[in-house]
C-alpha positions as CSV (number, residue, x, y, z in Angstrom):
1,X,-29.8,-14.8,-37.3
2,X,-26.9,-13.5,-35.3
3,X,-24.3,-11.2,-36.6
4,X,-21.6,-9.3,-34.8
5,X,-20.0,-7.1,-37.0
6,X,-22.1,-3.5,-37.4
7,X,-21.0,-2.9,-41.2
8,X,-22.2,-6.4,-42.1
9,X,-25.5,-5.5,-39.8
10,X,-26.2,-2.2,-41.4
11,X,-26.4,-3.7,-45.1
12,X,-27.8,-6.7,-44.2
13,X,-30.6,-4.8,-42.4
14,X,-31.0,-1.9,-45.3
15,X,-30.7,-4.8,-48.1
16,X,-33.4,-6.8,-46.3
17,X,-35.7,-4.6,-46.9
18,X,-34.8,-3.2,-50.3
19,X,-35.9,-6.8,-51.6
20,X,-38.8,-8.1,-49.2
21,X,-41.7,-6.4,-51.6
22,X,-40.1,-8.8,-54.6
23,X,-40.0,-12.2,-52.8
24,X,-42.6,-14.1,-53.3
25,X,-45.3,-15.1,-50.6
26,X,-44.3,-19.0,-50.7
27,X,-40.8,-17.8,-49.5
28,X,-40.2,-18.2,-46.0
29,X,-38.7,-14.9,-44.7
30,X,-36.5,-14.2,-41.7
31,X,-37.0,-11.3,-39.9
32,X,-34.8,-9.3,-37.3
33,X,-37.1,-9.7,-34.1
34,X,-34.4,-9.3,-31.4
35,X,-33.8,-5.5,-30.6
36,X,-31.1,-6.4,-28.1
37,X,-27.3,-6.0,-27.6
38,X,-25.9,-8.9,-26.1
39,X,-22.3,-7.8,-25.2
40,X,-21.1,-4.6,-25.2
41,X,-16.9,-3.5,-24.5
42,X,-14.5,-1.4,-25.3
43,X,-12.1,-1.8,-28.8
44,X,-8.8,-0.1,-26.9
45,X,-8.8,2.9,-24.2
46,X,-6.4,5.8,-24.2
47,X,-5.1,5.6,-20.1
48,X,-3.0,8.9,-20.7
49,X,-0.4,10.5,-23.2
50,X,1.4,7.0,-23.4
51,X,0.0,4.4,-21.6
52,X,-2.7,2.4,-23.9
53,X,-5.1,-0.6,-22.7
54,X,-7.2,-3.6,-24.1
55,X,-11.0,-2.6,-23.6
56,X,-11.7,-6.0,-23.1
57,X,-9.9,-6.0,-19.8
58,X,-12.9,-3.8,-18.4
59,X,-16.3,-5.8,-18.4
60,X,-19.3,-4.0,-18.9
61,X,-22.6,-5.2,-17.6
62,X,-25.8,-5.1,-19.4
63,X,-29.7,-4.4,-17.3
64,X,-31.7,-5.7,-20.3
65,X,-34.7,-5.2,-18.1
66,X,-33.7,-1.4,-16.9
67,X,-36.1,1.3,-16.0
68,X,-39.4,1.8,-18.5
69,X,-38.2,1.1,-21.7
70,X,-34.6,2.0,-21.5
71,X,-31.7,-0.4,-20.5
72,X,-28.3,0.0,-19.2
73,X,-25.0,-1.0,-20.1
74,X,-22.7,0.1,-17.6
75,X,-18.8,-1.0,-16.0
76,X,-19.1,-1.7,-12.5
77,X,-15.0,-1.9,-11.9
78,X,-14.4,2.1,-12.9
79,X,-11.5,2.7,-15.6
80,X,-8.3,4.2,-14.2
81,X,-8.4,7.7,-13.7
82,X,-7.3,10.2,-16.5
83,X,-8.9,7.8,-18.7
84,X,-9.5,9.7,-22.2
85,X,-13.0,8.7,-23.5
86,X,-13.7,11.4,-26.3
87,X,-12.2,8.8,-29.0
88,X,-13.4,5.7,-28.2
89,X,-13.9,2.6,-30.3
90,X,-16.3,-0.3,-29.0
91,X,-17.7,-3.7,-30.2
92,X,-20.9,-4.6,-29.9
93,X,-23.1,-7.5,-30.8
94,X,-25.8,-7.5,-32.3
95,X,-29.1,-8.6,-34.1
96,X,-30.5,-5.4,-35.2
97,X,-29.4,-2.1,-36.9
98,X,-28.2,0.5,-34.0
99,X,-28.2,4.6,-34.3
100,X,-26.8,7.1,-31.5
101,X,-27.4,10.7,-31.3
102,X,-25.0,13.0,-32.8
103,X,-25.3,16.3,-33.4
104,X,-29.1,15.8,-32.0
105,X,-29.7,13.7,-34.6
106,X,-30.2,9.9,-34.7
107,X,-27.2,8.7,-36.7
108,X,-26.6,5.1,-38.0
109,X,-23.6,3.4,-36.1
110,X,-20.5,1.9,-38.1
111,X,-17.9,-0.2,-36.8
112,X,-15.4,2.2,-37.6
113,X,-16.8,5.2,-35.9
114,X,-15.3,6.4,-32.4
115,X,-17.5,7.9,-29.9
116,X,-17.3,10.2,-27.1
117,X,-18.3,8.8,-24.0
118,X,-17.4,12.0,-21.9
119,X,-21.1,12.1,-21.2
120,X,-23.8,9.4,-21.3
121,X,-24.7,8.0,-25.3
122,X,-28.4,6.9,-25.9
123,X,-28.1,3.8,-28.2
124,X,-31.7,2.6,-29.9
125,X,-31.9,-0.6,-31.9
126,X,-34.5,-1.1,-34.3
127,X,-35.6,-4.6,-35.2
128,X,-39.4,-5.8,-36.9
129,X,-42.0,-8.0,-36.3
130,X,-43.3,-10.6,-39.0
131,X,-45.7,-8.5,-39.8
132,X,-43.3,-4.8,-40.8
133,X,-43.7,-3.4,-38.0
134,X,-40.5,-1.8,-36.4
135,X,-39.3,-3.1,-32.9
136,X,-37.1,-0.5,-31.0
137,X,-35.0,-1.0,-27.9
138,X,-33.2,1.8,-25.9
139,X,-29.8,1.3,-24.2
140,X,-28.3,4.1,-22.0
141,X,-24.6,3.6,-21.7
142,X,-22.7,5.3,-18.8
143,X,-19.4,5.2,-18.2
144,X,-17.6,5.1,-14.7
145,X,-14.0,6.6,-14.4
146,X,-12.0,6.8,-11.4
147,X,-11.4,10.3,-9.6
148,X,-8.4,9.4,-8.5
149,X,-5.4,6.9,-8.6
150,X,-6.5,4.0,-7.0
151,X,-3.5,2.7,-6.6
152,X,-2.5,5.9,-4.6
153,X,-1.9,6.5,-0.4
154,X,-4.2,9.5,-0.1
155,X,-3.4,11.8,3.1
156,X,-5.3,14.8,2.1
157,X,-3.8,18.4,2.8
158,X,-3.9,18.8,6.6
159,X,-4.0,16.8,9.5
160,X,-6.9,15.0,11.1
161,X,-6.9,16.2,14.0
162,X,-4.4,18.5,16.3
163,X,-3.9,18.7,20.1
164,X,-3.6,15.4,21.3
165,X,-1.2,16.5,24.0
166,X,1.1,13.6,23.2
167,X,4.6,14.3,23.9
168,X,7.7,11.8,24.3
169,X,8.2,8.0,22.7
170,X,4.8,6.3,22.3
171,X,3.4,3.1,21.4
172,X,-0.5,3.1,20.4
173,X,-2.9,0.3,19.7
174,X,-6.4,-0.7,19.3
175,X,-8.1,-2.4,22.0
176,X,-12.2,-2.0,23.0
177,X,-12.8,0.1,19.8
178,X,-10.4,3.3,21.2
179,X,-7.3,4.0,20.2
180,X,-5.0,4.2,23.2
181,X,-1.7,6.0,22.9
182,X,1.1,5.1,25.6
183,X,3.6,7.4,26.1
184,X,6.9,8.0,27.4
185,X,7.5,12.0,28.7
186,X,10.7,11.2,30.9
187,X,8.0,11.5,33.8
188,X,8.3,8.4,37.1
189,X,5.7,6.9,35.1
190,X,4.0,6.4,31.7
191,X,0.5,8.3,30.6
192,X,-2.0,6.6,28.3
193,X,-4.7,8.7,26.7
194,X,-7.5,7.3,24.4
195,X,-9.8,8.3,21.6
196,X,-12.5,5.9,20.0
197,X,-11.7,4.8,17.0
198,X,-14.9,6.1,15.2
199,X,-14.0,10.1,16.6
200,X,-10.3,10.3,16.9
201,X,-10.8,14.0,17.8
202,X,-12.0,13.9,21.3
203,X,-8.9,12.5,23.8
204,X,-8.7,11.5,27.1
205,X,-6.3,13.6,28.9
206,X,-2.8,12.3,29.6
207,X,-2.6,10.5,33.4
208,X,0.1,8.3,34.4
209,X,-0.9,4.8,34.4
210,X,-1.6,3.3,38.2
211,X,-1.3,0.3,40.1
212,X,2.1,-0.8,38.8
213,X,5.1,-1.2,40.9
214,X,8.0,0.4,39.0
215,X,8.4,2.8,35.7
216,X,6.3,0.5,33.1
217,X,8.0,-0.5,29.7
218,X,5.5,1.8,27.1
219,X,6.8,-0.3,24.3
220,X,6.0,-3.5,25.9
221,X,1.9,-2.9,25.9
222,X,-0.3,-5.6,24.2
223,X,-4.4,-6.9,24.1
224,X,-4.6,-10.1,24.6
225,X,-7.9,-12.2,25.0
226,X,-10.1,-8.9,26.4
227,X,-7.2,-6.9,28.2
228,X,-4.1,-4.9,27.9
229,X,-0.4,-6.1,29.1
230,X,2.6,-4.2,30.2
231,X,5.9,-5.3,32.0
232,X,7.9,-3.5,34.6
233,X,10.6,-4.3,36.7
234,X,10.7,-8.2,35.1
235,X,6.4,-8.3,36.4
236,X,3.1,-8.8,33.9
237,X,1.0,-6.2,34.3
238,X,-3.4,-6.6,33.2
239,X,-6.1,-3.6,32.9
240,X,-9.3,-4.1,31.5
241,X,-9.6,0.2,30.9
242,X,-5.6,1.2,29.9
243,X,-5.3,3.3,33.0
244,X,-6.1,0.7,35.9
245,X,-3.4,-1.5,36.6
246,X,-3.1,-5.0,38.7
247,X,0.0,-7.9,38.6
248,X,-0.6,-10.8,37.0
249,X,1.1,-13.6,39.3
250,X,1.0,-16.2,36.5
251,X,2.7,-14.6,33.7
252,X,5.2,-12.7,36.3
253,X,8.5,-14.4,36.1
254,X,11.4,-12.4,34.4
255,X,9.5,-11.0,31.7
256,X,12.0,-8.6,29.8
257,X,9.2,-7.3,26.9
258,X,6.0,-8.8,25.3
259,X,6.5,-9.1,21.7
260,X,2.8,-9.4,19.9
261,X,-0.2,-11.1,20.3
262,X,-1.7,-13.3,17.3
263,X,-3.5,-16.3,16.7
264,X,-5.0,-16.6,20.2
265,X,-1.6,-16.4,22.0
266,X,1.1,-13.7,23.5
267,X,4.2,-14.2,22.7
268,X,7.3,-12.2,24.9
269,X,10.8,-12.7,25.8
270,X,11.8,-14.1,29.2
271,X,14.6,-14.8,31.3
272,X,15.3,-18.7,32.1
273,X,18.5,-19.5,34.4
274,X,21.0,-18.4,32.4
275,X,19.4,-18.1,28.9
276,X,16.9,-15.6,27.3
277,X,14.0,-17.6,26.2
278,X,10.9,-17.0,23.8
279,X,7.8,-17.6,25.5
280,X,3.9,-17.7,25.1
281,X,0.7,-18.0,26.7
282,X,-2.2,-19.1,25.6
283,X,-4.4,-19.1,28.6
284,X,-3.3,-15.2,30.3
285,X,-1.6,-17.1,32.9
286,X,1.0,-19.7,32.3
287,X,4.1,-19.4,30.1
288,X,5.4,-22.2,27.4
289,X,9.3,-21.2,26.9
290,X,10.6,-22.0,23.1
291,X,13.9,-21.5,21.6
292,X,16.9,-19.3,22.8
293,X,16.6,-15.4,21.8
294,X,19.5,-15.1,19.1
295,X,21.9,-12.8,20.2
296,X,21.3,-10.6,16.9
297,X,17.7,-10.4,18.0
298,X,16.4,-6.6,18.6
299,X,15.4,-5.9,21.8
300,X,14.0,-2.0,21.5
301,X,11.9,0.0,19.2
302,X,10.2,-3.5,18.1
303,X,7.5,-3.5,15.5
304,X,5.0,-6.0,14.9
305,X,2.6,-7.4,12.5
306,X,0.5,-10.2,11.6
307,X,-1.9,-12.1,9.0
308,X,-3.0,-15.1,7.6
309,X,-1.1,-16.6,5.1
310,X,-3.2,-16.3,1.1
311,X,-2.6,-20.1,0.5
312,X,-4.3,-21.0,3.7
313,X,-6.3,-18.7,5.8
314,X,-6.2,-20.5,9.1
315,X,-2.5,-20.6,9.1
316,X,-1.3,-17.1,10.4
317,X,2.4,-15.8,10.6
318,X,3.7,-12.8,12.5
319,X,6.7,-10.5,11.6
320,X,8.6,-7.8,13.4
321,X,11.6,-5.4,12.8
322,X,13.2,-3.6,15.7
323,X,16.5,-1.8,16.9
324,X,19.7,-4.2,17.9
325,X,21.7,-1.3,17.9
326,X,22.5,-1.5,21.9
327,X,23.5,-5.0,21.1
328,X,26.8,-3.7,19.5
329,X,25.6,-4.6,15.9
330,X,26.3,-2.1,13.6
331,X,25.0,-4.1,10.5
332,X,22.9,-1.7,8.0
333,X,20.0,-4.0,7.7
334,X,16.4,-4.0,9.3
335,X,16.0,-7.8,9.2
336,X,12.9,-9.5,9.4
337,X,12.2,-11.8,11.8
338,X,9.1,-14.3,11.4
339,X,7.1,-17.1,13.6
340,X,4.4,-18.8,13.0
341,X,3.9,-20.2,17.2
342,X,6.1,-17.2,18.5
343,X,8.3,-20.1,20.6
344,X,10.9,-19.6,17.7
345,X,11.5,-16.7,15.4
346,X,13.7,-17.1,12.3
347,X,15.3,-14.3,10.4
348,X,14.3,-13.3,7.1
349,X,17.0,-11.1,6.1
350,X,18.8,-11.4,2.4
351,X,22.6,-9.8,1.8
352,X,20.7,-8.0,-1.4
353,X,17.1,-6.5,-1.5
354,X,16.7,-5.8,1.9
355,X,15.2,-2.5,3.8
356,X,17.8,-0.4,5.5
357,X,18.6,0.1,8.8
358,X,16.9,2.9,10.2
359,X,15.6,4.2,13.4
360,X,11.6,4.0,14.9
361,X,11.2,1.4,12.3
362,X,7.7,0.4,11.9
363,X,6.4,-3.1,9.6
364,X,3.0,-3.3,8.8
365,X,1.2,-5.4,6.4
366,X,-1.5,-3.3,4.3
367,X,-3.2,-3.7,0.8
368,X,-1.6,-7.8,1.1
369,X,2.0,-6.5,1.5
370,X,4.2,-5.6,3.8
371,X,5.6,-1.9,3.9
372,X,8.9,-0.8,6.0
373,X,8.9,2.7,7.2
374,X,10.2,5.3,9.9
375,X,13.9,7.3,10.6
376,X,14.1,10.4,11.7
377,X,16.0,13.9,10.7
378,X,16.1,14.6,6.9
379,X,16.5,11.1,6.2
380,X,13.2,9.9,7.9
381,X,9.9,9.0,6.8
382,X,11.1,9.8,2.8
383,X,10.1,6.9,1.7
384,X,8.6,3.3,2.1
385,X,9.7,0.2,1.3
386,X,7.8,-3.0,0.0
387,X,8.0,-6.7,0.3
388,X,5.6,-9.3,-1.3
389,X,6.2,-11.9,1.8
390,X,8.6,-9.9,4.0
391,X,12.4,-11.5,2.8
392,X,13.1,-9.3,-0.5
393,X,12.2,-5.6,-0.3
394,X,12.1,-2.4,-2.7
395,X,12.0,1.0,-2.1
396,X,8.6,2.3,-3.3
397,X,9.5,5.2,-6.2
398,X,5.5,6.5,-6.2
399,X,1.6,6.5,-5.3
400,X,2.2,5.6,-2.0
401,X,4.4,8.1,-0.1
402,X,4.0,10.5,2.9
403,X,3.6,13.8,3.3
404,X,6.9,16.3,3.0
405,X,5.6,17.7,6.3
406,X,6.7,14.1,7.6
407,X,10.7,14.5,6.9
408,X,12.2,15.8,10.4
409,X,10.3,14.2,12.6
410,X,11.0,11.5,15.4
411,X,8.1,10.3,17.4
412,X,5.5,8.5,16.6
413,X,3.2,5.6,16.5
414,X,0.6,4.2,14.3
415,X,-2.8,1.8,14.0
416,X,-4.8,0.7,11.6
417,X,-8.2,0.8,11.6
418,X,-11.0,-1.5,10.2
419,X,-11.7,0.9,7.1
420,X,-8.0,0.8,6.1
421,X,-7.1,4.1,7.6
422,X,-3.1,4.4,8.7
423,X,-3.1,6.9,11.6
424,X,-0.1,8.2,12.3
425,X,0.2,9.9,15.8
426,X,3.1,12.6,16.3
427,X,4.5,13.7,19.3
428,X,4.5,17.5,20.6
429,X,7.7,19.0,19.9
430,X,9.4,22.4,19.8
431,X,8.9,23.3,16.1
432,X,6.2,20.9,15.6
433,X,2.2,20.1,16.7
434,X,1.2,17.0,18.0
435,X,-0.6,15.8,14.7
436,X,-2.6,13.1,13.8
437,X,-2.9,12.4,9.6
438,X,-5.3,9.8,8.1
439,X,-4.1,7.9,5.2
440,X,-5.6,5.1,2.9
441,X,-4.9,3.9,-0.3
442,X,-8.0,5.0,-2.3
443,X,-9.0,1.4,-4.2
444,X,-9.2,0.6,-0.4
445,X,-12.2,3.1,0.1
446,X,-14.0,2.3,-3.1
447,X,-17.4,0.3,-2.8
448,X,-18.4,-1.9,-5.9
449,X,-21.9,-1.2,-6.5
């Protein structure tokens, strides 16, 4: 006998009894032997002072064999925070008769009744053997909330760390497990200093960059298979450590800039006769030229990212954004431009929903989107913008934002690291520290048990 409704349950169970004594013995008799709920959720849940939600879009799980003689019905995906669980209707079925504690008493359970689950509820359900004797079964139920928005980029209050020494333009990447930072102080040459990416607190201190012939290009730095690149004066520079340079012959033939790295190749930009070519290497030391660099192409401040594509994981894609300012084109959009071999980029850009122009622009794709930020003066870092595949973008209105202490600043750069962790890394200025600030969205951080 299975039957799901409580109020049917109750009377069933009660009137069952009330007439066993008058049947007679020839009668077959069906008795309630199963003490167990087998599915347990939520009727409706109260999110906040407006928002409402279907309980049954949060599964809970039931440990019928538990600990002694008390199971567990639990939700392993938490509710959203601020969820309000002092009113709460559930469903529940059911073969025997079911009581809770209320008022430190054991109270029969209705279908109508709301509960409050703002603490754990003890649920016990009775059921008998052929013989009369009860059967009793103990179910604790806990419920798991969220803390905090999940859908939220959490900063915290201060910085990570202060005191990098950083000063100047800067480019930073992850290579070896450290975090080196490149940077530009107006010296003869650049510095690098490094951190690894487990401390982030303890630096290297800032020394120029050796071996290279020339003021490297800080912007230009890439890993690619096992080392770092940089290009000056038109030359390919290698380093296995980020502070030990050497030319690399091969890849040494009018290099303007290196673009990215992605899918076993590095992709740059190269001179060619007359033309300005795309180009890539697969091996380190030979270059395959593509198409011919549009002239709307940026050529400073470029930003890179890369990923593999949801409908098939071994196809991957990379996108930049970057400054064509010098170029003479005044347009006020950040376009988008996209590869999938870097030998030909196309642009992405749309006349409506697009990212504005700004300066330092960064693109990086987090949380399975891509997010557009940077600037500088009042009207910098005050907001991100969003794109599902990187061609139509929206400004993000809330949840994930920067810090107001952001707003003014200039210089910059950023990873990410394995645990989802943005770092941004500020510069030393006159009115402001050389900061480093942590930020993750929080479902990024939470661990299904």
């Amino acid at each position: 006998m299975k039957i799901h409704f409580l109020s049917i349950i109750v009377s069933f169970f009660i009137t069952s009894l009330a007439f066993t004594s008058c049947l007679n013995s020839d009668n077959a008799i069906d008795y309630v032997t199963d003490p167990t709920i087998k599915s347990f959720s939520f009727d409706s849940i109260q999110i906040d002072s407006t928002h409402t939600a279907l309980g049954k879009k949060y599964l809970f799980s039931i440990d019928q064999i538990g600990q002694g003689d008390t199971a567990f019905i639990f939700n392993k995906d938490s509710l959203p925070v601020n969820t309000k669980l002092s009113k709460v209707k559930i469903n529940i079925s059911t073969s025997g008769q079911v009581t809770y504690i209320k008022h430190g008493k054991d109270t029969l359970l209705y279908a109508k009744d709301t509960l409050d689950f703002t603490q754990p509820i003890c649920f016990k359900v009775y059921a008998s053997n052929s013989d009369g004797t009860a059967i009793t079964k103990i179910y604790k139920i806990s419920i798991n909330v969220h803390k905090m928005d999940p859908d939220s980029l959490n900063w915290g209050t201060n910085p990570f760390y202060t005191g990098t020494g950083i000063i100047g333009k800067q480019k930073s990447l992850i290579f070896n497990d450290k975090v080196f930072v490149f940077t530009d102080d107006g010296s003869t040459q650049i510095k690098v200093t490094s951190s690894a990416v487990s401390n982030g607190k303890s630096w290297t201190s800032l020394q120029a960059i050796n071996g290279i012939s020339g003021k490297a290009d800080y912007s230009s730095v890439a890993s690619f298979n096992n080392k770092l690149y940089i290009v000056a004066d038109g030359n390919v520079y290698e380093s296995a450590n980020g502070s030990d340079w050497a030319i690399n012959n091969g890849l040494s033939d009018h290099v303007k800039t290196l673009l990215t790295s992605f899918d076993g190749r590095l992709a740059g930009i190269k001179t060619a006769g007359s033309d300005t070519k795309f180009c890539v290497t697969t091996d380190g030391q030979t270059w395959e030229t593509g198409e011919t660099v549009p002239v709307s192409f940026p050529t400073t401040n470029i930003s890179t990212t890369s990923y593999s594509l949801r409908t098939n994981a071994n196809i991957h894609r990379a996108i930049l954004m970057g400054d064509n300012t010098s170029l003479g084109i005044n347009d006020t959009i950040a376009v988008p431009w996209s590869t999938f071999d870097g030998k030909e980029w196309v642009d992405l850009s749309t006349s409506t929903n697009y990212c504005p122009k700004t300066s330092n622009i960064s693109i990086i794709h987090y949380n399975n989107k891509f997010y557009a930020f940077g600037g500088s003066g009042n009207t910098g870092f005050n907001t991100f913008y969003v794109s599902e595949e990187g061609r139509i973008w929206k400004k993000v209105e809330e949840k994930v934002c920067f810090p107001a202490s952001f707003m003014g600043r200039a210089e910059y750069s950023y990873v990410i690291n394995s645990s989802n962790y943005i770092w941004i890394i500020w510069s030393k200025t006159n009115q402001k520290n050389d900061e480093i600030w942590k930020g993750r969205i929080n479902s990024l951080g939470f661990i299904t048990q």
